[in-house]
C-alpha positions as CSV (number, residue, x, y, z in Angstrom):
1,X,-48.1,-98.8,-19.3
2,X,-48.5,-95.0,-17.8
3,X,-52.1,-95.0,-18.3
4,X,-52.2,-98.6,-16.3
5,X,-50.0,-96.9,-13.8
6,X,-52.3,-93.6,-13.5
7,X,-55.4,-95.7,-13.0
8,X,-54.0,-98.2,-10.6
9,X,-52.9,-95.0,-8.7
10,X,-56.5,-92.8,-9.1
11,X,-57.6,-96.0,-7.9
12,X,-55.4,-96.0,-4.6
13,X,-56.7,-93.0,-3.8
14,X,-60.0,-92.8,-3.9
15,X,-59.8,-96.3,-2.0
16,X,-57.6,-94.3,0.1
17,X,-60.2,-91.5,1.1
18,X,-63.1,-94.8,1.5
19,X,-61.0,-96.4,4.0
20,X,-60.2,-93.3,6.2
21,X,-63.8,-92.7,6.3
22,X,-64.4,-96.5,7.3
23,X,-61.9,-96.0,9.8
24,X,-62.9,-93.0,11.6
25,X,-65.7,-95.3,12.5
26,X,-64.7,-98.1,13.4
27,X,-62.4,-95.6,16.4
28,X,-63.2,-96.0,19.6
29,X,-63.5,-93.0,21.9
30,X,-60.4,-91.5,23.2
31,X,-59.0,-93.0,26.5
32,X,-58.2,-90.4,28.5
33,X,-54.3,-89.7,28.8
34,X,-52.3,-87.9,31.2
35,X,-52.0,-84.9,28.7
36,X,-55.7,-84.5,27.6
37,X,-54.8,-81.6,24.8
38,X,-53.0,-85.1,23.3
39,X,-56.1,-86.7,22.1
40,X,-55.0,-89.7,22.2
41,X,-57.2,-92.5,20.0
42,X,-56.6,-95.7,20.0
43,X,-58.2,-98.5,17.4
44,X,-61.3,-100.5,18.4
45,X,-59.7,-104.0,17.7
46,X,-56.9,-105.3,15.8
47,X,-56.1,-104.8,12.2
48,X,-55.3,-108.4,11.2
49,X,-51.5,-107.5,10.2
50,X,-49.7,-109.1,12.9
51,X,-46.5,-106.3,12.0
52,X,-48.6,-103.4,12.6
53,X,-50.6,-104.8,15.4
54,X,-47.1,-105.4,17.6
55,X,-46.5,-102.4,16.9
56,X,-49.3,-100.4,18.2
57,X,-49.6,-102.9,20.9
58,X,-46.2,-101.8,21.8
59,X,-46.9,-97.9,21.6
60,X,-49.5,-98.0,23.7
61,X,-48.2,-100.1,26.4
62,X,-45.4,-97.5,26.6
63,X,-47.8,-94.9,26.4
64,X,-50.0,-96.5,29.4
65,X,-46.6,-97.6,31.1
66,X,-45.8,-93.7,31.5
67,X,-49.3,-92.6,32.7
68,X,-49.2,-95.3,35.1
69,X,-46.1,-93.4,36.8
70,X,-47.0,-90.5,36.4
71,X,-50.1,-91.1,38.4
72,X,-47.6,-92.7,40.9
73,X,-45.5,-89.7,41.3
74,X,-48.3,-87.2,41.6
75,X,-49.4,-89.3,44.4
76,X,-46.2,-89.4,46.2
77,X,-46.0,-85.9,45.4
78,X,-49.2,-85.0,47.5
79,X,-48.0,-87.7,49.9
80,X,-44.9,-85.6,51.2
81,X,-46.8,-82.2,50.9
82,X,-49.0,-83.1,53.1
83,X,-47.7,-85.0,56.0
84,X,-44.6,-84.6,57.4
85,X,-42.2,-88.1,56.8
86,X,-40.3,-90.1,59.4
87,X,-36.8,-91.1,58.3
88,X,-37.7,-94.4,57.5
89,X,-40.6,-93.2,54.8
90,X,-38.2,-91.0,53.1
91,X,-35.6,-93.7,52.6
92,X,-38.5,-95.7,51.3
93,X,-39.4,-92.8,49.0
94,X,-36.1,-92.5,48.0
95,X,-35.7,-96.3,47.1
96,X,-39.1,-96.0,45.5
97,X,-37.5,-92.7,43.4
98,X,-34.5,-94.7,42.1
99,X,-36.5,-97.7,40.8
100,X,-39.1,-95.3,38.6
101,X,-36.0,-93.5,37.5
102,X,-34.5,-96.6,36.1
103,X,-38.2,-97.2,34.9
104,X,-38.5,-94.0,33.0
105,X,-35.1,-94.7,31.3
106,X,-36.1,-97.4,29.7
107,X,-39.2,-96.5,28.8
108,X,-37.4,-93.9,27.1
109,X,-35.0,-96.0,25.1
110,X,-38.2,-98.0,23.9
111,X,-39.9,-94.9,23.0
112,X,-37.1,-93.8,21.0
113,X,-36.8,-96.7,19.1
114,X,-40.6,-96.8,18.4
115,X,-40.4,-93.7,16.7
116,X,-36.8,-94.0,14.8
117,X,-39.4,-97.7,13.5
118,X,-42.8,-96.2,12.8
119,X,-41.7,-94.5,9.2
120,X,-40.2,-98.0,8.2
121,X,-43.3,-99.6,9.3
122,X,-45.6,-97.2,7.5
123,X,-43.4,-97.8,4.6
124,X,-43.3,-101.8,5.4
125,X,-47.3,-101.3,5.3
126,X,-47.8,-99.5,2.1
127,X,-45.5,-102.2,0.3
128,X,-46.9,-105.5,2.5
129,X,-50.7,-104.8,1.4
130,X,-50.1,-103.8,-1.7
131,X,-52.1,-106.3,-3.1
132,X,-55.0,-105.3,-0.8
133,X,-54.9,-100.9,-0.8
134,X,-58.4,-101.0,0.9
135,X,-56.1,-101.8,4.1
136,X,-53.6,-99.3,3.5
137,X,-54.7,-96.8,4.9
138,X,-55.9,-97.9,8.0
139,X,-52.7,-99.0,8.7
140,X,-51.2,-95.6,7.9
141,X,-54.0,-94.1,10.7
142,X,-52.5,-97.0,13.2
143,X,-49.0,-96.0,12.9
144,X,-49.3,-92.7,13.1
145,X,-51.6,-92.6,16.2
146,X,-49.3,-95.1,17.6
147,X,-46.3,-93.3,17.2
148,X,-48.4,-90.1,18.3
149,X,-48.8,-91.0,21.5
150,X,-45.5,-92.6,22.0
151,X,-44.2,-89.1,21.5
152,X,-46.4,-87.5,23.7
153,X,-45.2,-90.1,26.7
154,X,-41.5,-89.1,25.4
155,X,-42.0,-85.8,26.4
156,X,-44.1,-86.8,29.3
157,X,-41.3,-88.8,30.9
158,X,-38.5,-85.9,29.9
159,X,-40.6,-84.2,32.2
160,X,-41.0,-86.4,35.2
161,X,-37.0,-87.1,34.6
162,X,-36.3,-83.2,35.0
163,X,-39.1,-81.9,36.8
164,X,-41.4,-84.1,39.0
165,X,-38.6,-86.2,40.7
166,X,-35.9,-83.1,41.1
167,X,-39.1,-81.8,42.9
168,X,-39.6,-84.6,45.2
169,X,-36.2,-85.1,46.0
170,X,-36.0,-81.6,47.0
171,X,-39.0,-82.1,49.1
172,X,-37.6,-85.2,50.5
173,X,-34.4,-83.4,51.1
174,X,-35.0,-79.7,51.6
175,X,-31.5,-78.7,53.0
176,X,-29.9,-77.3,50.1
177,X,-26.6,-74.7,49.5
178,X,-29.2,-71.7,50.3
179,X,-30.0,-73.2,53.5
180,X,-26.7,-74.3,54.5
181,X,-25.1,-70.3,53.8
182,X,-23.2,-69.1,56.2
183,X,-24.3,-65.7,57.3
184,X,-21.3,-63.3,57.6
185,X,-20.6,-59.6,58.5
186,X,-19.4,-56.6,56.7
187,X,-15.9,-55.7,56.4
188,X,-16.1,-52.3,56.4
189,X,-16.7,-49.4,58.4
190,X,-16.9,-48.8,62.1
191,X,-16.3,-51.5,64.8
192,X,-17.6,-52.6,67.8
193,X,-17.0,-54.8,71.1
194,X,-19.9,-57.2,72.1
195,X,-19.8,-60.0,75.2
196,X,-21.1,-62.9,74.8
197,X,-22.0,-64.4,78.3
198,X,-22.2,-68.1,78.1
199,X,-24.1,-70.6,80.9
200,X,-24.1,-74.2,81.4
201,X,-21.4,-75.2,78.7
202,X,-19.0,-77.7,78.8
203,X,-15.3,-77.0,78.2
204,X,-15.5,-79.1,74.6
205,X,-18.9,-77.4,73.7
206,X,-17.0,-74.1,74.5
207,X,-14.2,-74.4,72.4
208,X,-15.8,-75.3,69.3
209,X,-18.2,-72.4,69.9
210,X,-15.3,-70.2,70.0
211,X,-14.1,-71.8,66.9
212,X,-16.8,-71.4,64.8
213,X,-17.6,-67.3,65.9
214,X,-13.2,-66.6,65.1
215,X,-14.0,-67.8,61.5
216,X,-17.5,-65.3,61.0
217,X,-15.7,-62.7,58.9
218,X,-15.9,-59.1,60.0
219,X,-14.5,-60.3,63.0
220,X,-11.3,-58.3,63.9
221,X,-10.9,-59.9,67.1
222,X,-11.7,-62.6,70.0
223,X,-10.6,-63.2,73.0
224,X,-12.5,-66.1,75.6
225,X,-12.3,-66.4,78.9
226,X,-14.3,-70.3,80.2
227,X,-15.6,-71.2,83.7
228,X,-17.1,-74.4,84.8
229,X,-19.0,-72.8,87.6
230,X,-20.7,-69.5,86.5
231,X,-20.5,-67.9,83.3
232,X,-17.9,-68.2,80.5
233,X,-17.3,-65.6,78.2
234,X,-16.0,-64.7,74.5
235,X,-15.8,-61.2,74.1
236,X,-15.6,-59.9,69.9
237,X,-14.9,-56.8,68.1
238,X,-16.7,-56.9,64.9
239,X,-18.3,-54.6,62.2
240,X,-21.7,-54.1,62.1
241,X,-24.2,-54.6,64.9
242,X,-24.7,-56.9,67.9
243,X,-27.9,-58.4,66.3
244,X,-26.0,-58.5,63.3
245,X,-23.6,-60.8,64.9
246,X,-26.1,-62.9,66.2
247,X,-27.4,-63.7,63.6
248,X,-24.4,-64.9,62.1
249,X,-23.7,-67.0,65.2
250,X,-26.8,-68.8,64.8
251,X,-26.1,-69.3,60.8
252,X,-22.6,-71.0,61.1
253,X,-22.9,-72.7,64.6
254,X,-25.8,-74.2,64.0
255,X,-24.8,-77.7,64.7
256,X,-23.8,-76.3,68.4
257,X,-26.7,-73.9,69.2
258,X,-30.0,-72.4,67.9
259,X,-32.7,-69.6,69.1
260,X,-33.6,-71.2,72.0
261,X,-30.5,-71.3,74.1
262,X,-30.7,-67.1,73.8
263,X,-31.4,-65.8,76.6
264,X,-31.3,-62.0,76.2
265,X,-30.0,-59.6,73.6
266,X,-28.9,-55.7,73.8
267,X,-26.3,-53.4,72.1
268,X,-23.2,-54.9,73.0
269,X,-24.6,-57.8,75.1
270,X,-25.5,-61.7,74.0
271,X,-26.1,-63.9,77.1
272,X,-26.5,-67.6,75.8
273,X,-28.1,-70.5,78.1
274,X,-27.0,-73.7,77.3
């Protein structure tokens, strides 16, 4: 009985090393996949095992699946790099976004589940043909090509989750906590009085400019004075220097002024046009 058992199993595997050669032949040449150092190859026809042939169908439909957007992204990548988009294209981009995001997500779920399958079903293969080894191994090759490239799409998609799509919301929406900052002054050392001569601003506009330059800090002190014909006025001892405190004018009123309603600068002196 062990010497049955030894020969049946020499047998295996020099049947084993027969078919691998067989195979390798019957392989057709790599398709070219998003990650060429992959090497992707994918059998020339089916193997005749419908359990193994679902199951590389499946693999590489994900596998394809996830090139397909990845190609997409890349293009609406280079799409907002190099034109600039009206509102209406980046809420379409945005809609666009959500939808592969849910894509990717499942395609993830699937992948997972491929993999967690493809040791039971090189396991289901060894014990279904059995009775014809000369098989065996070719359906080995299968499954582990199969569940090859589903892992390369796996990590494909982690990056097009974390990477590619923060990117292109960032690009779609490029205000972000840097931007919005508020510029503020020192709160140390020596101060200093500057005017701020204002022209042409209403009595609302006025107020919430006054508003805004009270809560810069490193400033000890404001006093305004408004007139409807001629110039108003806000007047500010602060630390640091006048073009310091321009600057942060411009940083935390945006939403009320920006460098084109200066009209002149000096030490001690802002004269805004409105």
């Amino acid at each position: 009985m062990k010497t049955s058992t030894f020969g049946i199993a020499a047998l295996f595997f020099l049947l084993l090393m027969f078919a691998s050669e067989s195979y390798a032949q019957t392989v057709a040449p790599p398709q070219p996949p998003v990650n060429n150092a992959a090497n992707i190859s994918r059998p020339s026809g089916e193997l005749g095992i419908p359990e193994i042939d679902d199951y590389v169908t499946n693999c590489y439909s994900l596998y394809d699946q996830t090139n397909a957007i990845q190609s997409q992204l890349n293009t609406m990548q280079q799409q907002i790099i190099v034109k600039k988009l009206t509102d209406a294209e980046v809420s379409d981009f945005d809609t666009q976004l959500q939808g592969i995001n849910g894509q990717l997500l499942s395609l993830r779920s699937q992948g997972l589940l491929l993999v967690q399958s493809g040791s039971d079903m090189r396991d289901n293969a060894i014990k279904d043909l059995k009775d014809k080894p000369i098989k065996i191994p070719s359906a080995v090759i299968r499954v582990k090509n199969a569940t090859k490239a589903v892992n390369v799409s796996l990590k494909n998609i982690n990056t097009m989750l974390t990477v590619t799509i923060v990117d292109i919301n960032k690009r779609l929406h490029p205000k972000t906590a840097a931007d919005t900052a508020k510029v503020q002054l020192a709160v140390s050392g020596k101060t200093k009085k500057t005017s701020i001569n204002i022209t042409g601003i209403s009595f609302d506009q006025f107020n919430a400019l006054y508003t805004g330059i009270s809560s810069i800090t490193g400033i000890k002190s404001s006093s305004k004075k408004f007139s409807s014909s001629g110039k108003s006025q806000i007047e500010v001892v602060h630390y640091g220097t006048t073009d310091g405190l321009l600057t942060a004018i411009l940083s935390n009123c945006k939403n009320l002024l920006s460098e084109k309603n200066i009209g002149s600068t000096e030490n001690g002196k802002i004269a805004l046009v409105f």
